[in-house]
C-alpha positions as CSV (number, residue, x, y, z in Angstrom):
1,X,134.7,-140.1,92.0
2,X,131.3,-140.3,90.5
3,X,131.2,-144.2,90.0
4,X,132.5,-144.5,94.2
5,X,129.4,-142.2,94.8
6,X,127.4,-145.1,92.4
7,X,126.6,-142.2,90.1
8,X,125.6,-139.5,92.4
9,X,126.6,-135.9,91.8
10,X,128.6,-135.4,94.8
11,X,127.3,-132.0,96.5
12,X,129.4,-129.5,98.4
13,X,128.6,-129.9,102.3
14,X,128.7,-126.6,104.1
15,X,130.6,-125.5,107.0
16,X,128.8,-125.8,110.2
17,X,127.3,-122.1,111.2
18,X,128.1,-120.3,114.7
19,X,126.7,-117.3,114.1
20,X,129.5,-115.8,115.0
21,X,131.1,-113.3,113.2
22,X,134.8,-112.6,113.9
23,X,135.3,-108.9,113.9
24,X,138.1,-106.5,114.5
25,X,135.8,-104.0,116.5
26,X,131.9,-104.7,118.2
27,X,130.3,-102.7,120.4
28,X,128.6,-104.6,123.4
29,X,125.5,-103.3,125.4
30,X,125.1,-105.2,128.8
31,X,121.4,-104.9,130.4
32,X,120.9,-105.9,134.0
33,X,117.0,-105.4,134.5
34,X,115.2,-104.5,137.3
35,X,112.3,-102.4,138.5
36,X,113.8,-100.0,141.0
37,X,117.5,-100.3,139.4
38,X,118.5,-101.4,135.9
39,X,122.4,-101.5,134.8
40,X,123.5,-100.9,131.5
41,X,127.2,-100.5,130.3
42,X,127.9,-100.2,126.9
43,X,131.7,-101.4,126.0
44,X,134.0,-101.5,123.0
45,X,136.0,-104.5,121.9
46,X,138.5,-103.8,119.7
47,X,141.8,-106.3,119.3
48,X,141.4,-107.8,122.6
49,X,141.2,-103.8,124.3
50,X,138.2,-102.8,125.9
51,X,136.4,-99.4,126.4
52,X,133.9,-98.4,128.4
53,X,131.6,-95.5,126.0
54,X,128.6,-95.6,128.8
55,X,127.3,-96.9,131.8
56,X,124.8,-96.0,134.2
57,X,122.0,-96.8,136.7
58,X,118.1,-96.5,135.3
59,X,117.3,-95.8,139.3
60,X,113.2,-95.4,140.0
61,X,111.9,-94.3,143.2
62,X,110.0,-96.3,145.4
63,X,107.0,-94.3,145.3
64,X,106.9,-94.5,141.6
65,X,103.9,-96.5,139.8
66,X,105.3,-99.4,138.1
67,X,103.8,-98.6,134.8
68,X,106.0,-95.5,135.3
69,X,109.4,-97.2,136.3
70,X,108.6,-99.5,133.1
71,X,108.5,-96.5,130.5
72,X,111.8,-95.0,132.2
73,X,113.6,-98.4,131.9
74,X,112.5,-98.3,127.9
75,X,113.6,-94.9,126.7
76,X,116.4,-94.7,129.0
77,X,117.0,-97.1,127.1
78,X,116.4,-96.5,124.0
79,X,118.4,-93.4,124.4
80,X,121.3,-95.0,125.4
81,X,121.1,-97.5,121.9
82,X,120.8,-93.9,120.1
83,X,124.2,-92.1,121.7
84,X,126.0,-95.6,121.1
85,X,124.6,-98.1,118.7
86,X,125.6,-101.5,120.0
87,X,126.0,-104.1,117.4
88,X,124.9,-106.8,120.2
89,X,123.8,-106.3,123.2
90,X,123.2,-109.3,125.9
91,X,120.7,-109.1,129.2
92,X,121.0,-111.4,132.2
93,X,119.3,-114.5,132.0
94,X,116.0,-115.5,134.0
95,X,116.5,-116.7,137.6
96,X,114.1,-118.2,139.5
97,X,112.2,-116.5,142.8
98,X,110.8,-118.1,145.4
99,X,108.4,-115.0,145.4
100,X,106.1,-115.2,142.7
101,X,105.3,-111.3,143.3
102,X,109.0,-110.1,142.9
103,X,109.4,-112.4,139.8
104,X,106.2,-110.8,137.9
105,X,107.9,-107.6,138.6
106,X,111.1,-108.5,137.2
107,X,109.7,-110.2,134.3
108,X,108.1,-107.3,133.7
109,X,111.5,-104.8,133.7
110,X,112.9,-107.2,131.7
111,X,110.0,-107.5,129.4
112,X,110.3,-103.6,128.8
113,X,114.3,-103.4,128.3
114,X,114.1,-106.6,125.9
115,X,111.0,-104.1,124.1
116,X,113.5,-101.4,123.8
117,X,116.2,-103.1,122.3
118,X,114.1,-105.4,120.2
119,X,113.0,-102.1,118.3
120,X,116.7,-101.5,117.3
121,X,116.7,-104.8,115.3
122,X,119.8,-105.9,116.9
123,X,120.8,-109.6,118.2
124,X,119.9,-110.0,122.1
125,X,121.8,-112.9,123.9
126,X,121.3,-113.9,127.4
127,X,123.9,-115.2,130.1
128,X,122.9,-116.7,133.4
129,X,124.0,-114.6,136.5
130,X,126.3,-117.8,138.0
131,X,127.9,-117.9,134.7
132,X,128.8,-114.4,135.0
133,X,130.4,-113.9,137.9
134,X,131.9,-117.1,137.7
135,X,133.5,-115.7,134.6
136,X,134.5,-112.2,135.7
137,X,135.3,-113.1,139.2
138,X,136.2,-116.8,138.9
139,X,133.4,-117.7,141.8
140,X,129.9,-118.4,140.7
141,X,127.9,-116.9,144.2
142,X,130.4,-113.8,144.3
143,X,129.2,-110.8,145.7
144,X,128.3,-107.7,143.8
145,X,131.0,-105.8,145.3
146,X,133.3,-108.3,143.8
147,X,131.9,-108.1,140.7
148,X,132.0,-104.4,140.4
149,X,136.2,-104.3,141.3
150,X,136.8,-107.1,139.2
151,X,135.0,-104.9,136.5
152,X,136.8,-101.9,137.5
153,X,139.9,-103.3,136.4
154,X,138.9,-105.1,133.9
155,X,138.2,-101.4,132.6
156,X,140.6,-99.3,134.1
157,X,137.6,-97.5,135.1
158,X,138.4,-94.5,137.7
159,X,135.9,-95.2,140.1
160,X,134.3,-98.3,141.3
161,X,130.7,-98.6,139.0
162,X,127.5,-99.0,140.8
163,X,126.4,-102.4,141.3
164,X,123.8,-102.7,138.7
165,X,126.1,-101.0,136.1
166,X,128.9,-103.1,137.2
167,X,127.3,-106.3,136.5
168,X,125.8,-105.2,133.1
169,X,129.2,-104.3,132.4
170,X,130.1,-107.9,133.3
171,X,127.9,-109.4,131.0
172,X,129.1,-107.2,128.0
173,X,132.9,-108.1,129.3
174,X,131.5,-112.2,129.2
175,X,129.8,-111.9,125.9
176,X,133.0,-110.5,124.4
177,X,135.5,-113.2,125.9
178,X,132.9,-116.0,124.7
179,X,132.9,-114.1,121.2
180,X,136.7,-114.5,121.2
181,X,136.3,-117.9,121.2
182,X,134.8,-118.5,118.3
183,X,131.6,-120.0,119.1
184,X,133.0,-122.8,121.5
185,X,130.3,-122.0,124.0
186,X,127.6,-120.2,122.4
187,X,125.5,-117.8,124.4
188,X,121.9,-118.1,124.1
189,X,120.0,-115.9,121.3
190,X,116.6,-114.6,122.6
């Protein structure tokens, strides 16, 4: 072998990385940010079954400052990452407004949600919105309250989840399925 390789050692070549660990269990926390109404849903994947451990609404009045609605998002937050640790958790991806006012404020719930879960340490992925519902619903401009039964039965969930916590269910139940696959289409690591 060595005189093919005209005297060269030849060197193991490793395996291509994915980043992708395949586990028998992973807990998922889905964020959907916004100012006035943030989703969260916090699932458990375990041999293709999933269950729903938490899910809920960060809801901020109108006449709230925004300073204020930002430091609710953040330790609602962060208490949710301490009554269920996710090992993941993915956010919605950046979508572009035509007004430059409402996307400042969006950047800036998003900004404190990504804070909060940056502090845990754990890996943050982001999935565009189309890809979402195009996943979970199997149309990319789906309506929220499509998203939201879709989700419902996805998780045998009694009731129908408020929109906001239905679609940050939906990213947790997207990351998961994409997971399954074994890296074949890699979400995006923030």
């Amino acid at each position: 072998m060595q005189a093919r390789l005209g005297g060269k050692t030849p060197r193991a070549m490793p395996l291509p990385s994915t980043n992708h660990s395949v586990r028998l269990a992973q807990t998922i926390l889905g964020v959907d940010p916004s100012l006035r109404g943030t989703g969260y849903g916090v699932i458990r994947v375990e041999k293709n079954i999933f269950t729903t451990l938490a899910q809920g609404t960060i809801a901020c009045p109108k006449d709230w400052e925004r300073s204020r609605c930002l430091a609710k998002i953040s330790q609602t937050l962060r208490d949710v990452l301490l009554e269920n640790p996710p090992d993941v958790c993915v956010v919605e991806g950046i979508f572009f407004a035509q007004n430059l006012k409402t996307a400042i404020i969006m950047g800036e719930a998003r900004g404190a949600a990504l804070a909060a879960v940056a502090e845990s340490g754990i890996e943050i992925y982001e999935i565009a919105t189309r890809k979402v519902k195009q996943a979970i619903v199997g149309y990319g401009a789906a309506q929220k309250i499509a998203v939201a039964k879709m989700v419902q039965r996805m998780l045998n969930l009694a009731e129908l989840p408020e929109p906001d916590a239905a679609d940050a269910l939906a990213l947790a139940l997207v990351h998961a399925q994409e997971k399954s696959r074994l890296g074949l289409s890699a979400p995006k690591k923030i």
